[in-house]
C-alpha positions as CSV (number, residue, x, y, z in Angstrom):
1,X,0.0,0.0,0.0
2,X,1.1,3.3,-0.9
3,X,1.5,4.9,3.0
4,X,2.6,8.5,3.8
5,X,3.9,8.5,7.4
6,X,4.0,11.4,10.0
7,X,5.5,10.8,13.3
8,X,8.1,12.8,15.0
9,X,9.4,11.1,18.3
10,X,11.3,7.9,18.9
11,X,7.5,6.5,19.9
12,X,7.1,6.3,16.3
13,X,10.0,4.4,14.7
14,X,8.6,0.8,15.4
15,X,5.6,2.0,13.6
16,X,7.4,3.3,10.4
17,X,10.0,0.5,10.6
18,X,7.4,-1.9,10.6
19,X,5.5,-0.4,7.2
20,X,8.9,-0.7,5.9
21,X,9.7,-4.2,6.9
22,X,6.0,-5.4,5.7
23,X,6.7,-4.0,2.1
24,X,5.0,-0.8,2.1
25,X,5.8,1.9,-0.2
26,X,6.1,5.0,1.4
27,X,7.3,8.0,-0.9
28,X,8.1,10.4,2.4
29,X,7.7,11.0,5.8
30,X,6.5,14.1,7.6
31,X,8.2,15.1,10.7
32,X,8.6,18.0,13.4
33,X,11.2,20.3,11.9
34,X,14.8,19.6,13.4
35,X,15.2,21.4,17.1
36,X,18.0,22.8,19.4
37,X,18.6,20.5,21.9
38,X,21.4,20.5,25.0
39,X,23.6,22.4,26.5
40,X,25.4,23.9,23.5
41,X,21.4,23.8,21.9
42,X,22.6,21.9,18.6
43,X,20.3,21.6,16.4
44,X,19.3,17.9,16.1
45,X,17.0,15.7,13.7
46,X,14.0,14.2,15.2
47,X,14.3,10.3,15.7
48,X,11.7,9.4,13.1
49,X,13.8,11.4,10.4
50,X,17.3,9.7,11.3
51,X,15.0,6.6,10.8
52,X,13.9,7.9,7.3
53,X,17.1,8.6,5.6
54,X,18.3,5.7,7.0
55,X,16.3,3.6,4.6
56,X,16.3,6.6,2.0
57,X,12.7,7.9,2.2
58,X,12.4,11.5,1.8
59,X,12.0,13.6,4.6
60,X,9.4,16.4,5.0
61,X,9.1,19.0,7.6
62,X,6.8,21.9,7.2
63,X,7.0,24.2,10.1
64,X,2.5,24.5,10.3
65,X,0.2,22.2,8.4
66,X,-3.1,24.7,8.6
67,X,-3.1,26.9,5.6
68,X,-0.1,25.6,3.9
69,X,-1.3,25.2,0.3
70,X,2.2,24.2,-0.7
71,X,2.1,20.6,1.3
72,X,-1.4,20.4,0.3
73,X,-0.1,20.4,-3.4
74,X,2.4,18.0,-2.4
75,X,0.7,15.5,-0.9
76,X,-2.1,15.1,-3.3
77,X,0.7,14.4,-6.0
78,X,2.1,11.7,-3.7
79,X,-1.4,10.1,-4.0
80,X,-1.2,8.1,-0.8
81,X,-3.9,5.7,-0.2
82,X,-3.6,6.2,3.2
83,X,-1.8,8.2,5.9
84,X,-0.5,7.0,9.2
85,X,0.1,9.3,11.8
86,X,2.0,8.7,15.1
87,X,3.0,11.3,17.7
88,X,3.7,13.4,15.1
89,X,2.7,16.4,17.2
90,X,0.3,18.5,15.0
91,X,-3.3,18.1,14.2
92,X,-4.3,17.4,10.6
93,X,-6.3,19.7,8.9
94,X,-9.6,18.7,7.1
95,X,-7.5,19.4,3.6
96,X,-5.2,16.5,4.6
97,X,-7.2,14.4,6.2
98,X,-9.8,14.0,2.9
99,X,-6.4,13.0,0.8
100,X,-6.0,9.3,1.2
101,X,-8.6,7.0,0.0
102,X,-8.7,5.3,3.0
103,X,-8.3,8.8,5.6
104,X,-5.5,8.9,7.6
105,X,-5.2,6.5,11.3
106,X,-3.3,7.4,14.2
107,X,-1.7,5.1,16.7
108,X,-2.5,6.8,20.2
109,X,-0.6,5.0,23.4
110,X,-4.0,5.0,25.6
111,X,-7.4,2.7,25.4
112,X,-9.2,5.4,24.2
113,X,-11.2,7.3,25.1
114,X,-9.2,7.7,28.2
115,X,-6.5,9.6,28.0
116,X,-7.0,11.8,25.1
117,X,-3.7,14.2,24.3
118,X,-0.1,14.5,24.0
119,X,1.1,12.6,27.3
120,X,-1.2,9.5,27.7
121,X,2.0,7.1,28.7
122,X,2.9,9.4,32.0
123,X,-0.6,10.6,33.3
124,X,-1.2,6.5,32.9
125,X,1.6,6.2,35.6
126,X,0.6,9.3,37.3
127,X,-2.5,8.3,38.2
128,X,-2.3,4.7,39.5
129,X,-3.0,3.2,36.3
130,X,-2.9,-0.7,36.3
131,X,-3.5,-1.4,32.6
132,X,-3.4,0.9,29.3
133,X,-3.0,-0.4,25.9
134,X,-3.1,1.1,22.4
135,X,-5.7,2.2,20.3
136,X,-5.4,2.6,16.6
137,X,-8.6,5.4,15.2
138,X,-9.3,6.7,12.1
139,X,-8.7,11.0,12.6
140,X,-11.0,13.3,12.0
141,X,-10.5,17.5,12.7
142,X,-10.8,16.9,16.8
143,X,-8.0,15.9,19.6
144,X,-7.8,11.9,19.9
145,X,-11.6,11.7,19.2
146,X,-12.0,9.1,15.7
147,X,-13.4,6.3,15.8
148,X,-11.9,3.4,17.5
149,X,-10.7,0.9,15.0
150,X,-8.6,-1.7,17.0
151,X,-7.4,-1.6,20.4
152,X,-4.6,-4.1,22.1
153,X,-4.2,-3.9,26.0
154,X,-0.9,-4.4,28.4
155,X,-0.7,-4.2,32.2
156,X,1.3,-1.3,33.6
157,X,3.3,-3.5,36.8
158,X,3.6,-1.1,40.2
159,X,7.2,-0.4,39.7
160,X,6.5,0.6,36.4
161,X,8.2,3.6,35.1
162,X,6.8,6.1,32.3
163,X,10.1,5.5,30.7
164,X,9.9,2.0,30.5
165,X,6.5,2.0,29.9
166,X,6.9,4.1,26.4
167,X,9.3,1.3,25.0
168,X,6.3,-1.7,25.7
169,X,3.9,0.9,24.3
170,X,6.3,1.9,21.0
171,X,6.3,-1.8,20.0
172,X,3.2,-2.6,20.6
173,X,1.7,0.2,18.8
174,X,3.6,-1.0,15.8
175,X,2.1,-4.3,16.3
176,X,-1.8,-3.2,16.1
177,X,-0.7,-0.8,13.4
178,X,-0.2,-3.8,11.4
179,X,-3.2,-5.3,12.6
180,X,-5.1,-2.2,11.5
181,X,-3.8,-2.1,7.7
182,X,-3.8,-5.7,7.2
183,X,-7.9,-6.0,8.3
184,X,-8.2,-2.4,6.4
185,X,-6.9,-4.2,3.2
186,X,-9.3,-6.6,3.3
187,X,-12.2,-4.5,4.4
188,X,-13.4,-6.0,7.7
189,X,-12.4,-3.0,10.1
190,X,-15.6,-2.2,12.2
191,X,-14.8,1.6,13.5
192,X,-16.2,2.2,17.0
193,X,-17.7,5.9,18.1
194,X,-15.5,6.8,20.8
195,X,-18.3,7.5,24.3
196,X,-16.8,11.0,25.1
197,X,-18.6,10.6,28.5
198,X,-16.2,8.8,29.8
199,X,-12.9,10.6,28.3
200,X,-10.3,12.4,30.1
201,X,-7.5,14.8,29.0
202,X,-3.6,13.9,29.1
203,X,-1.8,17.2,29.1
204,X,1.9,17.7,28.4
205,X,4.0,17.2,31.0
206,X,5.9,20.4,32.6
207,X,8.8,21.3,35.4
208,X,6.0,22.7,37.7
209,X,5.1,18.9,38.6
210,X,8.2,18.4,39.6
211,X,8.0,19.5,43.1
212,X,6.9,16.8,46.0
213,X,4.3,17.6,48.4
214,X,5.3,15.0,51.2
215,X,2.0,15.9,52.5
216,X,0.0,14.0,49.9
217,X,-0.3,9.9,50.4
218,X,2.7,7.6,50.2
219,X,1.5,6.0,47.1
220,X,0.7,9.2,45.0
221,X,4.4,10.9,45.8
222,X,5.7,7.0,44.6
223,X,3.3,7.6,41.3
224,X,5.0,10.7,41.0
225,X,8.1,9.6,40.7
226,X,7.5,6.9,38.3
227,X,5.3,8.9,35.9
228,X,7.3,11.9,36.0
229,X,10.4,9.2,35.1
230,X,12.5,10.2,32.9
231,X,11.1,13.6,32.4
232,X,11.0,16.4,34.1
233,X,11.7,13.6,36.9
234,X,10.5,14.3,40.8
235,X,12.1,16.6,43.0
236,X,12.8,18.0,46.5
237,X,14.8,20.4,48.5
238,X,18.1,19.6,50.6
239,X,20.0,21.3,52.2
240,X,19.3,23.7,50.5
241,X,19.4,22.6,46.7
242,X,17.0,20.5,44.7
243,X,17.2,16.4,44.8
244,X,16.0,14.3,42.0
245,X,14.2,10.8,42.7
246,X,14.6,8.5,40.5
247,X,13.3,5.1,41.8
248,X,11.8,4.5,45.2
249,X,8.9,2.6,47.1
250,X,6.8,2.7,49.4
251,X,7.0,1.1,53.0
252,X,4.7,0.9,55.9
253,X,8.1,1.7,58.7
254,X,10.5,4.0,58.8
255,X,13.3,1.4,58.9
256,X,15.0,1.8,56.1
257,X,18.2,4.2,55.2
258,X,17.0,7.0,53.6
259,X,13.2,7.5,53.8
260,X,10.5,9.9,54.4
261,X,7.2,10.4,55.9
262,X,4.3,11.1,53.9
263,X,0.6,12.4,54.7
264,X,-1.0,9.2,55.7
265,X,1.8,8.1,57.8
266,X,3.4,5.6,54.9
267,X,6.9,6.6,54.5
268,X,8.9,7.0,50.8
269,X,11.7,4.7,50.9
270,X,14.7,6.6,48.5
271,X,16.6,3.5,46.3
272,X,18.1,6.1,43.8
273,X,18.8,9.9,43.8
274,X,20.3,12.4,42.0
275,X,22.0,15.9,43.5
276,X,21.9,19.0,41.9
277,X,24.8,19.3,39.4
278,X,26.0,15.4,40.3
279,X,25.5,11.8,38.7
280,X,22.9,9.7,39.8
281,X,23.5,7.5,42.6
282,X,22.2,4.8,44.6
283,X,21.2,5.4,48.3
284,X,23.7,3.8,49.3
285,X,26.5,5.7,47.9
286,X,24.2,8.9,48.3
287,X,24.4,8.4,52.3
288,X,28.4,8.0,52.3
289,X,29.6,11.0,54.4
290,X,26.7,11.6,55.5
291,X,24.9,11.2,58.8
């Protein structure tokens, strides 16, 4: 099948190295534009491009989608017969989405309807979740809202970590996306109307979570830390400069080396921490030289 592909993050990649392994012709990919990134703010390709030229494919990046007559043009003249979309971080016009003969589908990391947006993965974590999934949908104008075309579930285990949790999600999304195109080539795809009743909004993540309030129960300060893992990651003061929590759990006693006490009296055992402007560390080593 003749597929355009439009992703931006490494999410994506399984998804468009899949289409490629399966045989399908895709004549470019659409991407984010390249981005300033580190210390020295070099500018650096997006995963899914690296990925692309990699196997030769053409790479696309238009800075806007809405109004831009020029990609309109171009994709029309590609002719794609269908477009798949993942994490590519822009919503589709009604101009591109009426291209394709058979629309565009995007590969969201949630069971839909929950978890609607651009950080399903974390606020899965963040709130306590104990299962998610993917759900593959075929767009229309709105945010996550399409019908439901397939959906393939996965349990998120309690020391789960939204980093870890992306790379199950990445290959399994790749897996119902070929799922999805194989039933849609034989024309046995039932879409689903999505019950917006029962949806709820993922939002970006930002630095303001970061912050602990030790006041709040044991087990939504350890959430914290595993959905805010790897980014923006959870933090607290001491002495007097911030400390980053990478992994931790939750104990009923104090008895352990480096813990604290929460707001319902469960205490936050630290297992590995990283000080402001040092390496990350195990507790352990963290405690050396101190008492």
């Amino acid at each position: 099948m003749n597929i355009i592909f439009m992703g931006t993050p490494q999410f994506a990649v399984p998804c468009l190295e899949a289409l490629i392994e399966h045989g399908h012709d895709i004549p470019a990919v659409f991407c984010q534009p390249d981005k300033p990134q580190g210390r020295k703010m070099q500018l650096t390709a997006p995963p899914v491009k690296e990925a692309a030229l990699a196997h030769g494919i053409p790479v696309m990046q238009p800075g806007k989608l809405r109004g831009n007559a020029e990609v309109f043009a171009q994709l029309r003249t590609l002719a794609p017969e269908l477009i798949v979309v993942v994490a590519y971080g822009k919503i589709l016009p009604q101009e591109v989405l009426g291209i394709p003969a058979h629309g565009c589908i995007n590969v969201h990391a949630s069971l839909l309807p929950k978890y609607r947006g651009a950080a399903p993965i974390q606020w899965a974590v963040l709130n306590g979740e104990t299962e998610t999934g993917i759900t593959t949908m075929q767009m229309d104008t709105g945010l996550d809202t399409g019908d439901m075309l397939l959906q393939d579930r996965c349990a998120i285990p309690e020391d789960m970590t939204s980093g870890q949790l992306h790379d199950v999600l990445s290959k399994l999304g790749a897996q119902t996306l070929m799922r999805t195109i194989e039933l849609l080539g034989q024309g046995s795809l039932s879409p689903q109307k999505q019950d917006d009743a029962q949806s709820n909004y993922a939002p970006m993540l930002s630095r303001e979570m970061s912050p602990i309030d030790w006041s709040r129960p044991a087990w939504e300060v350890y959430n914290q830390v595993r959905g805010l893992n790897p980014w923006p990651g959870a933090v607290t003061d001491f002495e007097g400069s911030q400390l980053k929590i990478h992994r931790a759990r939750v104990r009923e006693a104090g008895d352990s080396p480096l813990h604290i006490r929460c707001g319902d009296g469960k205490y936050i055992e630290l297992l590995q921490v990283q000080a402001q402007g040092k390496k990350s560390m195990l507790a352990e080593e963290f405690l050396r030289g101190r008492r």
